[in-house]
N, C-alpha and C positions, 0 to 999 in steps of 0.2 A: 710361159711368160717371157722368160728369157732368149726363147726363140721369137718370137715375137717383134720382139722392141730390136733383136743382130737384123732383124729382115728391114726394118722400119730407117734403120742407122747406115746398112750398108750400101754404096751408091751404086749402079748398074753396069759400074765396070769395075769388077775386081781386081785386088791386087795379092798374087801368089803369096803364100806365108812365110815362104821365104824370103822375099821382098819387101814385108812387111816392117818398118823399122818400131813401131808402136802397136804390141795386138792389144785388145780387147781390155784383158786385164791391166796394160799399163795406161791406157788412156783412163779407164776408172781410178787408177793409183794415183793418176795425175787432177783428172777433175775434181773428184769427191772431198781430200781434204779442201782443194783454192776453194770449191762453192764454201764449203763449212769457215775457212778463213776468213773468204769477204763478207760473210751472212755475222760472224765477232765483228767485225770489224764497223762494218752498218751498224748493231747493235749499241758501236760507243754512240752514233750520231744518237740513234734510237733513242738511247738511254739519257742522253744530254735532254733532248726536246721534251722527254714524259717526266725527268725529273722537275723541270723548271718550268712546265706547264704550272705546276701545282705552287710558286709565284706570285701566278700572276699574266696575263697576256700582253703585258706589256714587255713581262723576261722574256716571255716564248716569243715574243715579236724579233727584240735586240737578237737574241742567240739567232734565231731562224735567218734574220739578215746577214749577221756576219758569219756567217756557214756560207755563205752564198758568196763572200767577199772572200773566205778560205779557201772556199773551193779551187776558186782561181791558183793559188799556188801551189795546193795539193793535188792540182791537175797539170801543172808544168812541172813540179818533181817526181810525179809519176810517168810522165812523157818521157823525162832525164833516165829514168830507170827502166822505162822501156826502151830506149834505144841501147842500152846496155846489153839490156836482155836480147834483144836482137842480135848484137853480134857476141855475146858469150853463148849463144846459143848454136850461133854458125861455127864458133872455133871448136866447141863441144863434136857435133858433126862431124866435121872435117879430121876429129882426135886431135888439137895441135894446143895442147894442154899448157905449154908455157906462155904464147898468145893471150889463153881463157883466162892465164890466173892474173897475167900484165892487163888486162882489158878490164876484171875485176875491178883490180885498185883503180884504177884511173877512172871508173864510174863513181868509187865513193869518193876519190878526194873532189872531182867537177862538182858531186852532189853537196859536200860538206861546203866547200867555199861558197855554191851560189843560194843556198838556203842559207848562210849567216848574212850574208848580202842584204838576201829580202826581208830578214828577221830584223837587220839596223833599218834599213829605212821606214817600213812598217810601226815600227816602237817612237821612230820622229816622228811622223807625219800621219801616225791615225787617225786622228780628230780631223784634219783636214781634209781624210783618204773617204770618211767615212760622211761627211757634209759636202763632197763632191757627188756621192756617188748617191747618198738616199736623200738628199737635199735636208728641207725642214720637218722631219720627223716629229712627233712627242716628243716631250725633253724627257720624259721616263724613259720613253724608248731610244732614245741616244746616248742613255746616262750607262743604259744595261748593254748597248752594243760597244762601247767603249771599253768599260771595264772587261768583257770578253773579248774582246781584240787583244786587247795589252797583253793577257796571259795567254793567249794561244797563241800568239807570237814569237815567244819563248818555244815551244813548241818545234817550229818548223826545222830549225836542223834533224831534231828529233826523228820528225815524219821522214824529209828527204834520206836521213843515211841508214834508217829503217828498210823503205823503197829499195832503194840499191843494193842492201843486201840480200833482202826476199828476193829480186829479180835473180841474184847469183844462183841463189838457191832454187825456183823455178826451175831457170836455167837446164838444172840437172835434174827438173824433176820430183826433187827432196820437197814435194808443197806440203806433206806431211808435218815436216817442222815445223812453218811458216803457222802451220794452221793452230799446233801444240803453243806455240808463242800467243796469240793473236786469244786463246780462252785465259792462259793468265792474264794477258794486258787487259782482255775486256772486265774478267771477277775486278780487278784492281780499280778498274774507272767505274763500274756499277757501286760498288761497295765504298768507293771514295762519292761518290752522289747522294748518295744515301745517305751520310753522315756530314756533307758538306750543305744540303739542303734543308735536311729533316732534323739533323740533331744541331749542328752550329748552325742554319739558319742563313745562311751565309750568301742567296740566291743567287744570282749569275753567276758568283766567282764561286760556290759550290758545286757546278759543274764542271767548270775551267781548269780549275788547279788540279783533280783525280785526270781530267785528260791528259794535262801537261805529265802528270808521271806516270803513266799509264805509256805515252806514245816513247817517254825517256829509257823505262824500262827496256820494250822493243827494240829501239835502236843498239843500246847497250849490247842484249842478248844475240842479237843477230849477228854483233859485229864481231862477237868472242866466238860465235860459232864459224862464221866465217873462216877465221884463223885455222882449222884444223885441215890436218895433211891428207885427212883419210878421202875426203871431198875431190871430185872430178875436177874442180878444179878451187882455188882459196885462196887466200889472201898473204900477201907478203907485203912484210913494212920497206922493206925499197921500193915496191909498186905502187905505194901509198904517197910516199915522201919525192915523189917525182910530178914533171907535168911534157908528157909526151905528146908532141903537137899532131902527129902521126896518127895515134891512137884514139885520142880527143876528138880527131877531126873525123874518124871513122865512127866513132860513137855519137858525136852531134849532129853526122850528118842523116842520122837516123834521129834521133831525140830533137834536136831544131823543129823542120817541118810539124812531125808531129806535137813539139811544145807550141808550135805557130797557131796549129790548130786549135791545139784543146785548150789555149791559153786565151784566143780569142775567142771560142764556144763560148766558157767562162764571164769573160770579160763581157760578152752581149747578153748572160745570164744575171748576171749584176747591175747591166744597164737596165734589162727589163724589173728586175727588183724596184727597181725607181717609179715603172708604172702601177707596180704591185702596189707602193706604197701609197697614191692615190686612193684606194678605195675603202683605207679604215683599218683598223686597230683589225675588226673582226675575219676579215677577209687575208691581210695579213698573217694574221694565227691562224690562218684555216690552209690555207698556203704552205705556212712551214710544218704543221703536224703532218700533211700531205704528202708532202716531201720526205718528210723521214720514212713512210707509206712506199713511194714511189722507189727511194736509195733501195729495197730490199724487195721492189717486186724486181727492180732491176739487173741484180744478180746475178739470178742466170747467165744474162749476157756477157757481164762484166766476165765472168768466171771464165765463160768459154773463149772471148777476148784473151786471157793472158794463157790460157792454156793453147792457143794458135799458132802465139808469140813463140813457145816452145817447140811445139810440132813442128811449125814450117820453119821456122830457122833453124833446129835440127837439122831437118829434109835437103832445105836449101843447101845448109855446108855440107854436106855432105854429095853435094851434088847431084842428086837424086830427084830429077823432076816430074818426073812420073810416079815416087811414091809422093810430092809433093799434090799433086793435082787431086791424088787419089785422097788424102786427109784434109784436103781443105772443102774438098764435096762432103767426106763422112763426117766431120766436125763442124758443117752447118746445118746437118740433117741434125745432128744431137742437138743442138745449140734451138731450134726450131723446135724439136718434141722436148725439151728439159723446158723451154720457155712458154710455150704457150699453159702444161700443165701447173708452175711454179706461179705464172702470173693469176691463172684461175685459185689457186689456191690463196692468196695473199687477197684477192679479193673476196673471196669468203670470208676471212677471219677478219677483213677490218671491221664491220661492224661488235664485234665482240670486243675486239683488241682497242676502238676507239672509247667503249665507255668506262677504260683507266684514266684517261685524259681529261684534264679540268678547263675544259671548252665550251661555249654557249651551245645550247640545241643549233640554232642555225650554225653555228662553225659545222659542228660536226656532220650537219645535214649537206653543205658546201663542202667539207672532205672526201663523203662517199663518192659525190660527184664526179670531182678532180680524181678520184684515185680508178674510177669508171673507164674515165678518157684514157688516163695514162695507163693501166694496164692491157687493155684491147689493143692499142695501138703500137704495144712495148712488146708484143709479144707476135708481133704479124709483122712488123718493118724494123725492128731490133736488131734481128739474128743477120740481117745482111748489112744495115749501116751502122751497127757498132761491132759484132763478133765478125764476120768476113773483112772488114778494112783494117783488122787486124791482122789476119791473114796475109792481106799484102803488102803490109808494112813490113813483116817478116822477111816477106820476100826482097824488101829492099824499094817498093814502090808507092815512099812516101812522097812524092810530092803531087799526084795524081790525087790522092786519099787529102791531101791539107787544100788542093784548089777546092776539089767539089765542096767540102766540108767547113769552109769560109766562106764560100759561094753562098751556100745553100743558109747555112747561119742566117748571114744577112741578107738576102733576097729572101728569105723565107720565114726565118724565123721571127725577126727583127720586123717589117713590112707586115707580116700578116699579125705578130700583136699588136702592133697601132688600128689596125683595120678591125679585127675581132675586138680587144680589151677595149679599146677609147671609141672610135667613132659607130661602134656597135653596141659598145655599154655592156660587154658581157663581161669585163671584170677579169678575174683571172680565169675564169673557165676558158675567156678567148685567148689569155696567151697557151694556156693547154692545149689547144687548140694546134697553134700558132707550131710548137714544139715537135706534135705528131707529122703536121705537113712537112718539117725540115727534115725528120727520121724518114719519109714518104722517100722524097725526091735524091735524100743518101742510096737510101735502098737502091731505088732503080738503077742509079747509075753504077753502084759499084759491085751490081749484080752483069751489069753488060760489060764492066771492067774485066771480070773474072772470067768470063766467057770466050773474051775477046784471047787471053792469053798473052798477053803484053807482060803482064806480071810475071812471070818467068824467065825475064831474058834480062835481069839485074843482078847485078853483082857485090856484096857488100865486103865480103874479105876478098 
């Protein structure tokens, strides 16, 4: 078996063992905890949405919308922390170990300052963040998306100097840790659900409040772990208590584009939340159970995405482009068998794993559907437009990876749900739709990206 799956993974031009900077064994030391991480980590969403199904659809409405309005920031402070990681990645490579640990702090303090930023003006201006963007909703469902704004916005330092420390940690590899943190924070936010929904009663903000300490926790832990000397590289409080325009600018110029991107992905994900909310309470709820569905068929990719970030900014600092060429072909080849079985799998069990959910027959007849679409298509145009454009981000060839990926958003994504969801009348199935064609037209181009070799000739330390 194990011969098997080395024939399946290895690409047609090999790289001597000695040459080899990640064998076998360390790419599994590296993957298997991140999958296990991200798959706790999914699990809080997870767990938010099945607790608060049982509500009411009006809660699983509000939660499901403003996940959609989070996502947006917990996708620009993960952007923050992957450009980090990109280059504590290359100083790793390179060995230049007092760089890695000065690059460190100056990732969390950018992260700490611009997540309280967004947390003040989010806490003003919710009500009106939140009647721009899903217009005239139910007033139940406005009352529940409200009350879960306010408390998860509290929240966002939290997530953001969490991110930044996991990336240090990646970084070097350590995803073990990352993964050991991420089952307590999840026991802590299932078991605070539990008691904030079932026993106090308490619905929307019985899911809110165990998240808020759940992600406070993590941050906490990660940043005390940081501090230790034994670490490739770690944290010092004059790295912390400084603002190096030098370093900054070499970390944003990596984090920027890619925030550019995934901040507008986002941002046209929330605009289409607006056409979501057109077609009804039921459709809406069948939408956001989906989605929690879709966050864990997604994994895979996610997983091999930050595990890229590692490899090839390694490779890269270290100036190695030939072992670089040689892991970003073997870690698409994994990324493609780890995903197409991971998605077949996730669509097997929703039918089981859906009648815990307290959903109308038709919702959950409308969920199999959407989770149909988005699996087939997650698992065939994924591995190249989400896990390889991470790949060359690494290598420093973020602004190629944020055109097409704007481009494509809104020419595609954007354009074809108005054309499938409204003048088609399919509803959300057509922005589903809508989603795969924009993954379509990622894929291809950032498959002739890699081809082409351009990505190799960038420079980030």
């Amino acid at each position: 078996m194990n011969q098997m799956i080395s024939r399946l993974i290895e690409p047609n031009q090999m790289l001597p063992n000695e040459q080899q900077i990640f064998t076998n064994k360390d790419l599994k030391n590296l993957i298997v905890p991140l999958f296990l991480e991200q798959l706790l980590e999914v699990l809080v969403g997870v767990a938010d949405t099945f607790m608060i199904s049982h509500a009411g659809e009006a809660a699983v409405s509000g939660v499901s919308l403003v996940n959609m309005f989070n996502t947006v920031f917990i996708f620009l402070f993960a952007a923050l922390a992957s450009g980090g990681a990109v280059v504590v990645s290359q100083y790793i490579g390179n060995k230049d170990r007092e760089n890695g640990n000065f690059s460190a702090g100056q990732l969390v303090t950018i992260s700490t300052v611009f997540s309280l930023v967004i947390m003040v003006v989010v806490l003003i201006f919710n009500r009106q963040l939140l009647r721009l963007l899903f217009g005239e909703v139910e007033t139940d469902v406005m009352n529940a998306c409200i009350t879960y704004l306010r408390i998860s916005a509290y929240s966002y330092p939290a997530i953001a100097v969490y991110n930044a420390g996991a990336a240090v940690y990646r970084s070097m590899g350590k995803t073990d840790v990352t993964m050991y943190l991420s089952v307590i924070s999840n026991i802590i936010n299932i078991v605070g659900n539990a008691i904030g929904v079932f026993v106090l009663h308490m619905g929307v903000a019985g899911v809110a409040y165990p998240s808020l300490i759940a992600r406070s926790f993590s941050a906490i832990a990660i940043i005390v772990l940081c501090f230790s000397r034994k670490n490739t590289v770690f944290l010092e409080t004059k790295n912390l208590l400084c603002w190096n325009q030098t370093m900054i600018r070499r970390i944003l110029g990596i984090a920027v584009p890619n925030g550019i991107e995934n901040g507008m992905f986002q941002l046209v994900k929330v605009a289409l939340s607006s056409i979501t909310a057109l077609f009804g309470t039921v459709q809406i709820a069948a939408n956001g159970v989906a989605q929690s569905f879709w966050s864990v068929a997604a994994l895979m990719g996610t997983t091999m995405g930050l595990a890229f970030v590692t490899v090839i900014g390694q490779c890269m600092g270290a100036g190695d482009i030939k072992a670089a060429d040689y892991y970003m072909k073997k870690m698409l080849r994994i990324t493609f068998l780890a995903s197409i079985l991971w998605n077949a799998l996730i669509l097997l069990a929703a039918p089981i794993a859906l009648k815990g959910y307290a959903i109308s027959a038709e919702g959950a007849r409308l969920v199999i559907v959407l989770i149909l679409i988005h699996n087939f298509f997650n698992a065939v145009f994924y591995p190249l437009s989400g896990a390889l454009s991470n790949g060359l981000r690494a290598a420093g060839d973020v602004k190629f990876t944020m055109y097409v990926s704007i481009s494509s958003t809104i020419g595609c994504r954007v354009l074809f749900s108005v054309i499938l969801a409204i003048w088609l009348n399919l509803g959300v199935i057509g922005v589903a739709f809508a989603m795969c064609i924009d993954w379509g037209v990622r894929a291809f181009l950032f498959w002739k990206r890699f081809h082409s070799g351009r990505w190799k000739t960038f420079q980030v330390i």
